[in-house]
C-alpha positions in Angstrom: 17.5 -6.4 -30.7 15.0 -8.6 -32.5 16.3 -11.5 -34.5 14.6 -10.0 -37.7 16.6 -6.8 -37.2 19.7 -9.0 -37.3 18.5 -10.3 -40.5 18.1 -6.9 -42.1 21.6 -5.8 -41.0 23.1 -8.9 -42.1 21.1 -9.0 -45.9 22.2 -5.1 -46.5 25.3 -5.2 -44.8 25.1 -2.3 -42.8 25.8 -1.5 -39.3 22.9 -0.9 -36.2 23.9 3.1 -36.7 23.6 3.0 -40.5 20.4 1.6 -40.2 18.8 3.5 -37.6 20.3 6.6 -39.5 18.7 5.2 -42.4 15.1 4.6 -41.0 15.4 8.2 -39.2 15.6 9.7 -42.6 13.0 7.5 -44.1 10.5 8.4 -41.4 11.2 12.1 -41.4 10.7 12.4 -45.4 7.4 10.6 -44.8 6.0 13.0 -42.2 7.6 16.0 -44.3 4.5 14.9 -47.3 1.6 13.2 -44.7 -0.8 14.0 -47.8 0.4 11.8 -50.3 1.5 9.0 -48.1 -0.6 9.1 -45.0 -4.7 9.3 -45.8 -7.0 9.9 -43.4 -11.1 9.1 -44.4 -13.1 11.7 -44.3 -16.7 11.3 -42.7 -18.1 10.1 -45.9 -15.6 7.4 -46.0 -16.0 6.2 -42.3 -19.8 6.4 -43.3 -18.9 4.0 -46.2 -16.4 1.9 -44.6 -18.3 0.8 -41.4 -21.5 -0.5 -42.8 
């Protein structure tokens, strides 16, 4: 475990499991509703974005 990990565990007070099981719950609301919080360009915007 990285040292910055520690330092979330230890600021929140939470245990390695609770925080895992936290972040697992986190991620799988996210990919439950990819349209709202993961956006993809369309051609037009890769068009846009690369010049």
């Amino acid at each position: 475990m990285k040292l910055a990990q520690f330092e979330i565990l230890d600021r929140f007070n939470v245990s390695i499991e609770t925080a895992s099981r936290i972040i697992s719950k986190v991620i799988y609301f996210i990919s439950r509703m990819p349209n709202i919080y993961i956006k993809w360009h369309n051609d037009e915007e890769k068009r846009l974005t690369s010049e």
